[in-house]
C-alpha positions, 0 to 999 in steps of 0.5 A, spaced: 500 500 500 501 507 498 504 511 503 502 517 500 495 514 499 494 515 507 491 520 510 492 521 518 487 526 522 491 533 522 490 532 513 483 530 514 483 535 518 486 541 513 481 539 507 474 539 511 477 546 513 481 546 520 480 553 521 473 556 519 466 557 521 466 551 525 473 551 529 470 558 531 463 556 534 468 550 537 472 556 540 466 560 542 464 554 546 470 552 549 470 559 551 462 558 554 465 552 559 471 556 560 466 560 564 462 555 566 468 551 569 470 558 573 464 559 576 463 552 578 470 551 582 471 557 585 463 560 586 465 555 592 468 560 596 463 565 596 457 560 597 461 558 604 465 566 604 466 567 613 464 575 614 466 579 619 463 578 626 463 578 632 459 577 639 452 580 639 452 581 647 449 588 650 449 591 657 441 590 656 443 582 655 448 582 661 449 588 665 457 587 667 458 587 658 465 590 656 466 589 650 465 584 644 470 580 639 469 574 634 468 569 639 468 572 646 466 577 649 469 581 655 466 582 662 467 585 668 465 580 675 468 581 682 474 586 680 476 582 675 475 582 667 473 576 663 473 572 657 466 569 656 465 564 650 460 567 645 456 560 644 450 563 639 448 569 636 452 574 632 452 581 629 455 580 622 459 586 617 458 582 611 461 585 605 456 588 600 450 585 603 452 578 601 449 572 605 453 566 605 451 560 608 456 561 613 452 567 616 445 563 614 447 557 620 452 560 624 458 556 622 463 561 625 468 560 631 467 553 634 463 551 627 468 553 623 470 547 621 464 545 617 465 550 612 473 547 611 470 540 611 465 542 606 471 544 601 476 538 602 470 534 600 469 537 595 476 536 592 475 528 594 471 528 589 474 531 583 479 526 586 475 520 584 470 523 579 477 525 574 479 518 575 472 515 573 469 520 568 476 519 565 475 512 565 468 512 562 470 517 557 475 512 553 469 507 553 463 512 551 466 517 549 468 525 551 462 528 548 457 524 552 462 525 558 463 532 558 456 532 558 454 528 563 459 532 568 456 538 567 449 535 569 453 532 575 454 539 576 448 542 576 445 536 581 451 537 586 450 545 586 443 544 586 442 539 592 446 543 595 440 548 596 437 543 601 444 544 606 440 544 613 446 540 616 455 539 615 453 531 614 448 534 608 452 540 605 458 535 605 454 530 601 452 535 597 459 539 596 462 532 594 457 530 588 459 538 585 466 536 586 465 529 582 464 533 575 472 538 577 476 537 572 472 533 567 467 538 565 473 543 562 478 538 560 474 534 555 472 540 551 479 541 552 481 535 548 475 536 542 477 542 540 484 541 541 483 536 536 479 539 531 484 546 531 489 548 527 496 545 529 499 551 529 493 555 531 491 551 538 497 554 543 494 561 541 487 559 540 486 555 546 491 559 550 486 566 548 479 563 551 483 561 557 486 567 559 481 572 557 473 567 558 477 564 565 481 571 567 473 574 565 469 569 569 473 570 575 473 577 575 466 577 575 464 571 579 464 576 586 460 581 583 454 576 581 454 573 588 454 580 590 449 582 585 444 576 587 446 578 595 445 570 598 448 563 597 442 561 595 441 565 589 448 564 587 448 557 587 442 557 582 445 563 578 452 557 578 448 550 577 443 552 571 446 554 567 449 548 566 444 545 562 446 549 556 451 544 555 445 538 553 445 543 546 452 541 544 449 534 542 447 538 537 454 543 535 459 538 538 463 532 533 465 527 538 473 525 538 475 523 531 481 521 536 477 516 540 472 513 534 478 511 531 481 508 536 474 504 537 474 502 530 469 507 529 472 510 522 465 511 519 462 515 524 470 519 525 468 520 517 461 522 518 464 528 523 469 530 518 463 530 513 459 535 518 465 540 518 466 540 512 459 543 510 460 547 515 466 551 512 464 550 506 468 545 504 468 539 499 471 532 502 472 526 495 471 520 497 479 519 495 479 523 502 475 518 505 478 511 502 484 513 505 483 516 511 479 509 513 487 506 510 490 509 515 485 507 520 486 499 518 494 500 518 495 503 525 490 500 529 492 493 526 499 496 529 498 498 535 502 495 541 500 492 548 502 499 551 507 499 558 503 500 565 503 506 570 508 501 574 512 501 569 515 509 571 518 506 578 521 500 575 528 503 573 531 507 578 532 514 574 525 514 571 522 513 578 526 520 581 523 523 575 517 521 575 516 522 584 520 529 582 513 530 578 508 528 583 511 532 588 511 537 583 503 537 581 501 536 589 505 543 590 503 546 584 496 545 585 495 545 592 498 551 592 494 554 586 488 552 590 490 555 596 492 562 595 487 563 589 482 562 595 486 566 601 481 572 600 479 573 608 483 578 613 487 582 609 484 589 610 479 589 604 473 586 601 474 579 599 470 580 594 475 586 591 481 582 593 479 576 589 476 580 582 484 583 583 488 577 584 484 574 579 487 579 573 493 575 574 490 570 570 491 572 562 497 576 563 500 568 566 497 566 559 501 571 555 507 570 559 506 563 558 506 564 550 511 569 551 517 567 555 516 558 555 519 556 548 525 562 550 528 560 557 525 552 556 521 548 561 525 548 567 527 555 568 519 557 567 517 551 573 522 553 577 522 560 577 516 561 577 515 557 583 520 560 587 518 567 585 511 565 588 514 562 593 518 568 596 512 573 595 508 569 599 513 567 603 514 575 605 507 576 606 507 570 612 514 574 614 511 581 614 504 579 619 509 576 623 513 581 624 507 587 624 501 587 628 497 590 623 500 591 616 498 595 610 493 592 607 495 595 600 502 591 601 498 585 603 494 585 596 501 586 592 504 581 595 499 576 593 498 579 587 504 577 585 504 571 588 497 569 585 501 571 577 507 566 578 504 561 580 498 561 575 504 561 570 507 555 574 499 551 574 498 553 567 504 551 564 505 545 568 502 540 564 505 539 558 512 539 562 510 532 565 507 530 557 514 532 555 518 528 560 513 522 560 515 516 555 510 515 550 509 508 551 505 510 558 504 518 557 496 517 557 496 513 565 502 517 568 499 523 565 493 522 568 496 519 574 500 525 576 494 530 574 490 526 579 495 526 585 496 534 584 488 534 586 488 530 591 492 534 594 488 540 594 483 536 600 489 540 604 487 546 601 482 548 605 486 545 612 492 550 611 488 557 611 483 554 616 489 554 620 490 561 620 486 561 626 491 559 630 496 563 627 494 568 622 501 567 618 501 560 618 497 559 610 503 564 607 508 560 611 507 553 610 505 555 602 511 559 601 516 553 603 511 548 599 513 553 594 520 553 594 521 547 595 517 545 589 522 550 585 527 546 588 525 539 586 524 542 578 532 543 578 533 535 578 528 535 572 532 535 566 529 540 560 525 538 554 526 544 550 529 543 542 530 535 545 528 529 542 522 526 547 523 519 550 518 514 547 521 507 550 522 507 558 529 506 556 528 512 552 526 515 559 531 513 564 537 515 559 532 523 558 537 528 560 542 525 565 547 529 561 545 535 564 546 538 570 542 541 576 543 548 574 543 547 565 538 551 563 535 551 555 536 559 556 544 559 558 546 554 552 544 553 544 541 547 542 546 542 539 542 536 537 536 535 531 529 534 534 522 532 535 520 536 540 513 534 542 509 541 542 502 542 545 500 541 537 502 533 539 500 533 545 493 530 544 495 524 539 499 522 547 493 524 552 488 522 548 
């Protein structure tokens, strides 16, 4: 048989037109779920945000009243002052009028907890629902997963409005956190694949960076807007079943029907395509698309396992290094995004303003990462987030009151570096990955680094304690993550590893200390860019 005969998906792809109509109604709904996935995740914190509060004591309640904190009040008995715990009823300066579900049942002080509980749950279950939407997707499909997350989206939240006690808001939260991750990623990988090569860095870059950036910014506004929990839920969990209409826009995955055997109906997908940007398929186009698909699942070897990664010493330290690295770089994400209570200003004000970081993270990404190389941008940024939060803990230690504008700054900041060590952190663990195992250890590394984030919420809660504690813990987290980076090796103007052997040799010429932007490259390659990445991933 011809090999010019053959006519892989990226060719399909160029004669039904990869840059048209089509791929621009797939851009403006994966910008759609881009909001929906933001405000998903991260309307949590202003469901169960903690007001300003303090005692609601008087001298008309207790004659010997002096004065009222958070959760305790001030007596004057027998010459003495005392310190009486304050067990119900608060007064609460609630920012803008909003009404979380915190003020609603008084989970403050002793109640505390519950809150921080129903946010761990809630990344328990995004743990176990990306291993099993994951799973699923590779036997029904992305199309039907993504749609069937974002249901799983609208149930959880919607449940939620019937919270009346911590067991029924933590069942609750746990089903919402099910659908994290598989609501966005899958849409990821659709539209990923039917852009463009050259185009799907900038394209998918741009609808992150500007419809994410947007939708994090205005979710504070909208709870504001709607002034309770109860009304932004519903304003977060309705929308979702707007995602049933892509049945009706959204070709499945050519990648997956391909590799189901299912070549007629990745063809049908191509057809509507094609009509859609005006353009003409022969059946040559189709003859040969179908040959390609007969030779390479034909030839498709039995791939390698997981276990396989921790089987030779230098591939093991690789891959741990890039656990450990996925764990602090989530975490940490997770937990300063979040950290929004006690700084001096609005919460509502300082999240909108952190939040801004996440474009200009995006255009640094695309500016500066095929420039200084993988390693440099991981560890630098790290260490850059790390220092700046750092400093924040450093600075409430040794000031009683600081300024709340240095406080903001210092988190913004922090917030920037990390959002491009988040964003950029991915297609360094597809790159150092072999092929024979990328799509498990990939997975595996991805999902390790949300079931860190169940700590996310036990870290700032601990700021109760000791008002620096959050900062301190995530800086030295964060630093240390920077450290781990330097024993990684660099995947920029580098041939990628495809065998395990290939993996335990990638990179043990290098040094601690060998950076792409410190040398010229010297070896021909095939650097494996995010334009591959999904013929791996996927």
């Amino acid at each position: 048989m011809a090999q010019d005969d053959l006519i892989n998906i990226d060719s399909m792809l160029s004669h039904a037109g990869d840059f048209g109509r089509h791929q621009c109604i797939l851009m403006f709904l994966f910008s759609v779920i881009n909001v929906l996935s933001a405000f998903h995740y991260f309307g949590q914190i202003f469901i169960s945000i903690v007001p300003e509060h303090k005692c609601r004591m008087s001298t008309k309640e207790d004659p010997r009243f002096i004065a009222a904190e958070q959760c305790s009040y001030t007596i004057f008995h027998e010459d003495i002052y005392q310190k009486i715990p304050c067990s119900e009823d608060w007064d609460y300066n609630n920012s803008y009028g909003y009404v979380s579900i915190v003020q609603e049942l008084d989970w403050v002080c002793d109640e505390s907890w519950r809150p921080a509980l129903g946010q761990s749950v809630f990344f328990i279950g995004s743990v176990i629902g990306s291993l099993f939407l994951g799973i699923l997707a590779d036997s029904i499909g992305r199309l039907h997963v993504l749609v069937a997350s974002n249901l799983l989206a609208f149930f959880g939240n919607i449940t939620t409005l019937i919270t009346t006690n911590t067991t029924i808001f933590a069942m609750c939260r746990f089903l919402a956190g099910c659908a994290t991750d598989a609501n966005f990623v899958m849409m990821y990988i659709i539209v990923m694949e039917y852009i463009r090569p050259s185009m799907r860095t900038f394209g998918l870059n741009l609808c992150i960076g500007v419809f994410y950036c947007f939708a994090c910014m205005v979710i504070p506004w909208v709870a504001v807007w709607l002034q309770n929990w109860e009304s932004l839920l519903l304003a977060i969990a309705i929308p979702h079943l707007s995602v049933l209409s892509f049945y009706f826009i959204v070709p499945e995955s050519a990648q997956w029907l391909i590799s189901k055997g299912r070549t007629e109906e990745a063809i049908d997908c191509f057809k509507r395509i094609a009509r859609v940007n005006g353009k003409k398929l022969s059946d040559k186009h189709f003859e040969g698309l179908t040959r390609y698909c007969c030779q390479h699942i034909n030839a498709r070897k039995k791939h390698q396992s997981f276990l396989s990664l921790l089987k030779t010493p230098k591939l093991r330290r690789k891959t741990l290094i890039l656990i450990f690295k996925s764990m602090v770089m989530t975490l940490c994400y997770d937990a300063i995004s979040r950290n929004i209570d006690n700084v001096g200003y609005s919460p509502f004000l300082v999240f909108t303003i952190t939040s801004a970081t996440i474009l200009p993270a995006c255009l640094c990404i695309l500016a500066v990462q095929d420039r200084i190389g993988r390693k440099a941008l991981a560890s630098g940024s790290l260490l850059m987030s790390g220092i700046f939060t750092a400093c924040s803990g450093i600075v409430q230690v040794f000031i009683e009151t600081p300024h709340p504008t240095l406080i903001v700054v210092l988190a913004i900041i922090a917030r920037l570096a990390v959002t491009v060590a988040y964003n950029s952190g991915a297609q360094y663990a597809v790159e150092l990955i072999p092929t024979v195992v990328r799509a498990q250890g990939v997975s595996i590394i991805h999902v390790t680094g949300y079931a860190a984030t169940f700590f996310s919420p036990q870290i700032l809660y601990l700021a109760r304690f000791w008002k620096p504690s959050p900062e301190v813990i995530l800086g030295v987290l964060l630093v240390l993550g920077a450290g781990a980076c330097l024993f990684l090796p660099e995947t920029l103007n580098r041939t990628l590893p495809v065998t395990l052997q290939d993996g335990e040799e990638f990179g043990e010429d290098e040094n601690v200390f060998d950076f792409a932007c410190c040398r010229a490259p010297t070896e021909s390659t095939t650097q494996l860019t995010r334009d591959q990445i999904h013929t791996n991933y996927m």
